[in-house]
C-alpha positions as CSV (number, residue, x, y, z in Angstrom):
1,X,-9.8,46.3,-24.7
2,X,-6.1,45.4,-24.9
3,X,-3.8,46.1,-21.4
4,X,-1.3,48.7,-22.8
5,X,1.7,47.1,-20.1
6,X,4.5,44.7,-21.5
7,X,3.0,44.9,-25.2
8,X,4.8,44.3,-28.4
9,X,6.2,47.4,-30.3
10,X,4.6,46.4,-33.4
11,X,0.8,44.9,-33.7
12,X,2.4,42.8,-37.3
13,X,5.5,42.1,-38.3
14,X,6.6,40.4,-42.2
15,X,9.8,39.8,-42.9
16,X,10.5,38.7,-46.7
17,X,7.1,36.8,-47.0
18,X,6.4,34.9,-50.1
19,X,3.6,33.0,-51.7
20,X,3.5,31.3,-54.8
21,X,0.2,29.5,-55.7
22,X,1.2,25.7,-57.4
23,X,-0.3,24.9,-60.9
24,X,-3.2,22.9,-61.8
25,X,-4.2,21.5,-64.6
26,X,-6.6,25.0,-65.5
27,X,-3.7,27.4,-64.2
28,X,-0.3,27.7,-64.2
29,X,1.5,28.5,-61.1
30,X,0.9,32.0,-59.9
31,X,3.3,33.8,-57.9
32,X,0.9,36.2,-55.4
33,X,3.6,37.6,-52.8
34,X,7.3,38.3,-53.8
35,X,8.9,39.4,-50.7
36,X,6.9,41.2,-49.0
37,X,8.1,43.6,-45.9
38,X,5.6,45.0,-43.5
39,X,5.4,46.5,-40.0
40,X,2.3,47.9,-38.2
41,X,2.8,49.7,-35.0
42,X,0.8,48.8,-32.1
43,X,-1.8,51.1,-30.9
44,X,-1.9,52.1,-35.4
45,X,-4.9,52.8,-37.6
46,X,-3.2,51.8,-41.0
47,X,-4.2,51.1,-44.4
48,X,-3.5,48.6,-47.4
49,X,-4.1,49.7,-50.4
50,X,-3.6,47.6,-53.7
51,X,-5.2,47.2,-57.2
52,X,-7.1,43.8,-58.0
53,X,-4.5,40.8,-58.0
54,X,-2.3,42.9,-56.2
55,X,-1.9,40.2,-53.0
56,X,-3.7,42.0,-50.2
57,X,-5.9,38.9,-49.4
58,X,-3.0,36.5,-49.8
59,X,-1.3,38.4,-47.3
60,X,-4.4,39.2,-44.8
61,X,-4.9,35.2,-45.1
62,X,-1.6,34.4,-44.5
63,X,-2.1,36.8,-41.2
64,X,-5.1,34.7,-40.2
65,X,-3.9,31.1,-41.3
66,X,-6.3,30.7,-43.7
67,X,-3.4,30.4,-46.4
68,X,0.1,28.7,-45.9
69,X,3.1,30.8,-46.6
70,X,5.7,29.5,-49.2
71,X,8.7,31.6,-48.0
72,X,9.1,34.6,-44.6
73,X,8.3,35.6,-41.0
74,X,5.4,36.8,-40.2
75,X,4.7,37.4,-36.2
76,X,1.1,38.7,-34.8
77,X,1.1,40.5,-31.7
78,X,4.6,38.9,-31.1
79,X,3.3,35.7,-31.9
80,X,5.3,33.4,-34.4
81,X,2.6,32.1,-36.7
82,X,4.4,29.4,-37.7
83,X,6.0,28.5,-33.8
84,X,3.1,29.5,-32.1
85,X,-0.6,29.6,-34.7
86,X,-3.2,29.4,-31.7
87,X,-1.9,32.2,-29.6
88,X,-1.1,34.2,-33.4
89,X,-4.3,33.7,-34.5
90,X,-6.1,34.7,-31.0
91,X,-4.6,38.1,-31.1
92,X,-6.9,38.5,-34.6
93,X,-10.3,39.1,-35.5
94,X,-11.0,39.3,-38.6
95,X,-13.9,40.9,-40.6
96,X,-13.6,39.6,-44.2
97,X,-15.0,40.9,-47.5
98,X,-17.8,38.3,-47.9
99,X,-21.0,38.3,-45.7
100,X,-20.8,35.4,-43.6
101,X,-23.8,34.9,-41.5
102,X,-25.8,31.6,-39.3
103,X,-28.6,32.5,-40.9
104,X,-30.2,29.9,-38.1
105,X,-29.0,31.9,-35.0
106,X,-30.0,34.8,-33.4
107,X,-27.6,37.6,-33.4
108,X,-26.7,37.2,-29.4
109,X,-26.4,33.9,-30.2
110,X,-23.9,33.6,-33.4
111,X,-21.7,36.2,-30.8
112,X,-22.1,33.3,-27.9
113,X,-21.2,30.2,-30.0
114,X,-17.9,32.6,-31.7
115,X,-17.2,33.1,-28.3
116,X,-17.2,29.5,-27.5
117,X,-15.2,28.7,-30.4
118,X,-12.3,31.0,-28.7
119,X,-12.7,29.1,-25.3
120,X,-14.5,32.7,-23.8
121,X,-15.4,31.8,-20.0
122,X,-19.3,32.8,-20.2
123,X,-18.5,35.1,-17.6
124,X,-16.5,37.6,-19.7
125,X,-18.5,37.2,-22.5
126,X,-19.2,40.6,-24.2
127,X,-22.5,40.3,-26.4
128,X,-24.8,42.1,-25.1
129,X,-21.9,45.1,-25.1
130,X,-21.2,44.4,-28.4
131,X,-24.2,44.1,-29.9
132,X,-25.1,47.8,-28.7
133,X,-21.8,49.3,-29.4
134,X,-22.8,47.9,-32.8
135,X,-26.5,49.4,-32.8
136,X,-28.0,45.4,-32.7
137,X,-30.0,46.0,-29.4
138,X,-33.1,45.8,-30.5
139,X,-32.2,42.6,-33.1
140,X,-30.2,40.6,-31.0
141,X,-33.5,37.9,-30.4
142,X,-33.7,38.5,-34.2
143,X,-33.4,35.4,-36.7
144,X,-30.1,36.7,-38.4
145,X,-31.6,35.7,-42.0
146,X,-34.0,38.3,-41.2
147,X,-31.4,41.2,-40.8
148,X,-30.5,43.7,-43.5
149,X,-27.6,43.5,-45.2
150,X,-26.0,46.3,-43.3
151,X,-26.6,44.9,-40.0
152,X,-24.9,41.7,-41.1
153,X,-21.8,43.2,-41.3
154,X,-22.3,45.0,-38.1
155,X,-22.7,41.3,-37.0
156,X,-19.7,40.4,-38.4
157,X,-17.5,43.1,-36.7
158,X,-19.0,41.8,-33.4
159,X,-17.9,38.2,-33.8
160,X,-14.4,39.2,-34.6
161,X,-14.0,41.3,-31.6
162,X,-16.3,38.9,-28.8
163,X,-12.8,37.6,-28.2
164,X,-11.1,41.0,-27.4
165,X,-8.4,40.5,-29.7
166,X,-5.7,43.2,-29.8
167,X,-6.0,43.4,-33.2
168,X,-8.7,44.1,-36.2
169,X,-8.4,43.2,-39.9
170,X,-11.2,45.5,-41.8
171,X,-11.2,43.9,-45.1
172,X,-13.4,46.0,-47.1
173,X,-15.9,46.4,-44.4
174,X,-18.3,49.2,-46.1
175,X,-18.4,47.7,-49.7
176,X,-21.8,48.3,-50.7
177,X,-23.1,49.4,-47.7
178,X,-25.3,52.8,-47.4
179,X,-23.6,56.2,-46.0
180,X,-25.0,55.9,-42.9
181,X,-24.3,52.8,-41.7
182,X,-20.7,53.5,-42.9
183,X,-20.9,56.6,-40.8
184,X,-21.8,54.5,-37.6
185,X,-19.0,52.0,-38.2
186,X,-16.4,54.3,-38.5
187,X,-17.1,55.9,-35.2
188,X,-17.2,52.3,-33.4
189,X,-13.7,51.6,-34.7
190,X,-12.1,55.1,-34.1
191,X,-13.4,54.3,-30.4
192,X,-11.8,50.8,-30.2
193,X,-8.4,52.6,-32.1
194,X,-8.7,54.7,-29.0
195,X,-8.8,52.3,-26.4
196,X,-6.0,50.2,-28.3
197,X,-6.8,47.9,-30.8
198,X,-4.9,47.9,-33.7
199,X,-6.3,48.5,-37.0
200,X,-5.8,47.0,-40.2
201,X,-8.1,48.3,-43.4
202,X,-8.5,47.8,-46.9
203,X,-11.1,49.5,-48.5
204,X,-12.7,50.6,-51.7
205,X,-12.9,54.0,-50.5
206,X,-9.6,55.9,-50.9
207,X,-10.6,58.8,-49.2
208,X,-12.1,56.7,-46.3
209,X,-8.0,55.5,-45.7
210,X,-7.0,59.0,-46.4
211,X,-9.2,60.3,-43.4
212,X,-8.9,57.1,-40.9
213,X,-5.1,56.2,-41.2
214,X,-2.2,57.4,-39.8
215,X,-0.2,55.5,-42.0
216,X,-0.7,53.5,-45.3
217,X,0.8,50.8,-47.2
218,X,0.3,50.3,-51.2
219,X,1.0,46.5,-52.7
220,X,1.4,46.2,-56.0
221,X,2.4,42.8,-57.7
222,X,2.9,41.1,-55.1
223,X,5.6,43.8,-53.1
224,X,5.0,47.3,-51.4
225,X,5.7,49.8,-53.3
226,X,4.9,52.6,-50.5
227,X,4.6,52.8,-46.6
228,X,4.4,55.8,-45.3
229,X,2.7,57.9,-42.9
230,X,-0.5,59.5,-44.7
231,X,0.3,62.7,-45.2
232,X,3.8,62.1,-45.9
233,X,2.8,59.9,-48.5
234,X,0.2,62.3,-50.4
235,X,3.5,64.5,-50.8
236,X,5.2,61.8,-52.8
237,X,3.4,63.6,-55.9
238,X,4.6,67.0,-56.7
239,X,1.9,67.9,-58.9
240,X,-0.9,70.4,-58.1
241,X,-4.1,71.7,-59.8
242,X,-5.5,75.0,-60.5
243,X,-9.4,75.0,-61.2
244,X,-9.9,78.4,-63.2
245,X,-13.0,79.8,-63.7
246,X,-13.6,81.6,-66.6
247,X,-15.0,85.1,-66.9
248,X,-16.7,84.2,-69.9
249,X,-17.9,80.7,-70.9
250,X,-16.0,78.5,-73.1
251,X,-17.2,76.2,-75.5
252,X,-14.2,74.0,-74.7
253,X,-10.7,74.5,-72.2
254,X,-8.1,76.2,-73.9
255,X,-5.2,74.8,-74.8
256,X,-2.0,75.6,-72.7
257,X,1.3,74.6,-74.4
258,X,3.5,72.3,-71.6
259,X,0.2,71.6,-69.4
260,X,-2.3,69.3,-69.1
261,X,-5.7,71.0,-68.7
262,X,-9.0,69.4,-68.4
263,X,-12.7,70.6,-67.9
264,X,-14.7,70.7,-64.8
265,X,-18.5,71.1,-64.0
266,X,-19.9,75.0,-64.9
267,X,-17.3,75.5,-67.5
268,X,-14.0,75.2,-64.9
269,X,-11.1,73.7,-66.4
270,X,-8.5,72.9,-64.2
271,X,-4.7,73.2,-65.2
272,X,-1.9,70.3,-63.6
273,X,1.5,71.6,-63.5
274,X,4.4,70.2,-61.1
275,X,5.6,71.7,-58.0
276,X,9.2,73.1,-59.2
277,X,9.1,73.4,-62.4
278,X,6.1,76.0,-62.2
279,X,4.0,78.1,-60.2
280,X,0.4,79.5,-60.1
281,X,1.4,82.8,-61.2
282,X,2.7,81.0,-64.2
283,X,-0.1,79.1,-64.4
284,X,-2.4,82.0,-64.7
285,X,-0.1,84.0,-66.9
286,X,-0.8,81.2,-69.5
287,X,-4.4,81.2,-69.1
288,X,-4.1,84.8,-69.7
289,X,-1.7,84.5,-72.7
290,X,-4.6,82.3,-74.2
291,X,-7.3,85.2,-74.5
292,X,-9.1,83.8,-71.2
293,X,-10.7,86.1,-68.6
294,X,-10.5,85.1,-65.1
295,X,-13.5,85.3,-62.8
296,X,-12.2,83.0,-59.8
297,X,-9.5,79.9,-59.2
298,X,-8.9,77.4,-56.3
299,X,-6.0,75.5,-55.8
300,X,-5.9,71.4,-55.1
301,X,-3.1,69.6,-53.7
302,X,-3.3,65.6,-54.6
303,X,-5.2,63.4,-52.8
304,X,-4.8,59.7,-52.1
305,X,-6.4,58.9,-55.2
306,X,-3.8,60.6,-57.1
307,X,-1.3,58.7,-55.4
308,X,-2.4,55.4,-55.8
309,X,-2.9,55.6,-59.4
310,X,0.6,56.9,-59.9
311,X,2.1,54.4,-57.6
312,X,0.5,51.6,-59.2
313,X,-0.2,52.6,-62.8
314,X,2.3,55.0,-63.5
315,X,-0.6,57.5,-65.1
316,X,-2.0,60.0,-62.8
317,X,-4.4,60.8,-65.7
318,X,-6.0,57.5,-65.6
319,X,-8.9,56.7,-64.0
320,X,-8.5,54.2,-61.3
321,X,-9.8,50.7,-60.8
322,X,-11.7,49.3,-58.2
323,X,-9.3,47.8,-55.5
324,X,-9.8,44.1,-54.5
């Protein structure tokens, strides 16, 4: 992993970046990134959260030179990308969305030619580590075409990291893949976040960045509309829950005059009010005031979920959409 002497602050740094997609003759011109500001520390597990459309692979292509910027300063590991590409784009690996795969090749040796491509002295080549970091062992003389779909992207994490860059992107990197295997890659990249390397997720699963990052950023039309550190950010919404449980089963929640209320499983109902301008004990004295017993109640404070569908819809009480 990364040597921690004479490192850069910051793992990314945008300044103002840009990017407006040029018209064609079946789309008008598309404006993707509108001034977009962005830090990650070194050393950072953190997060990028966004609706679809938002500009989260605009930007994580822009990091690995995939797209050209229209407008900004963007620096990778200290690295210019526009002054200085190679070294900018050696600091990265990158695990994208899509299963990319030499269906040809065996897994050891899609990780030897990737470490080829990055000019990795066969003496310091990693495979065989990687590989059983990565649970592959016993596939690694495996035609990769024969490999699950699961173990491909475990494949894919391996040749982003055979050049020991300093830093990860994780784009999406569990969509669609089983619990376990989810399990398994989580604990490989908590490990690597120990030992240094820099991670930077997007993922499907909000509560997967609300228990693996420190800090978290939201995009939304093309600019951040949050970064924050992770628990500071779930206290941006000042609203709470209280589930009720009702001493005797209703055929329907009541109705509580200046709260939202709305049903749970086993005939819970839970009541949303906003820190400040109520309490629980006023809470329950409604509930009460209704003609409704009380058997039990729990309380809930917002999750990330809740956050990111107020910060980027503007209605808590709607259901989110899938992120891209």
């Amino acid at each position: 992993m990364p040597q921690t002497d004479a490192l850069p602050a910051n793992a990314i740094e945008v300044r103002g970046l840009k990017k407006t997609y040029a018209s064609s003759r079946k789309a008008p011109a598309k404006v993707a990134l509108r001034g977009v500001d962005l830090v990650v520390p070194r050393g950072s597990m953190f997060g990028l959260l966004g609706p679809n459309g938002a500009g989260k692979s605009t930007l994580i292509n822009i990091l690995a030179g995939v797209v050209n910027k229209s407008e900004g300063e963007v620096r990778v590991w200290g690295h210019d990308i526009d002054a200085k590409p190679r070294a900018a784009r050696a600091a990265l690996g990158v695990v994208p969305q899509e299963i990319v795969a030499d269906v040809f090749f065996t897994p050891r040796e899609s990780l030897e030619v990737q470490a080829g491509f990055y000019g990795v002295p066969k003496s310091e080549r990693r495979s065989d580590e990687l590989l059983a970091a990565l649970g592959l062992s016993d596939k690694a003389n495996a035609y990769v075409r024969a490999l699950s779909g699961g173990m491909k992207r475990r494949l894919m994490v391996a040749k982003a990291l055979v050049h020991n860059p300093p830093v990860l992107i994780l784009d999406e990197p569990t969509a669609g893949v089983d619990v376990e295997l989810r399990r398994q890659l989580w604990e490989y990249v908590r490990k690597i976040n120990a030992e240094g390397v820099t991670i930077l997720l997007t993922t499907h699963y909000l509560e997967e960045a609300q228990e693996l990052c420190d800090t978290i950023a939201i995009v939304n039309r093309g600019e951040v509309v949050a970064c924050e550190p992770t628990d500071q950010l779930l206290r941006r919404l000042d609203t709470r829950n209280v589930v009720v449980t009702p001493a005797e089963p209703l055929p329907a929640p009541p109705a509580l005059p200046g709260y939202e209320v709305a049903g749970r499983p086993n005939g819970a109902f839970a009541v949303t009010y906003r820190v400040g301008h109520g309490s629980v004990e006023q809470v329950l004295a409604a509930v009460r005031a209704a003609g409704v017993g009380i058997r039990d109640i729990t309380t809930e404070d917002p999750d990330l979920e809740d956050v990111f569908v107020a910060m980027t819809y503007g209605d808590a009480s709607r259901p989110a959409p899938t992120a891209d």
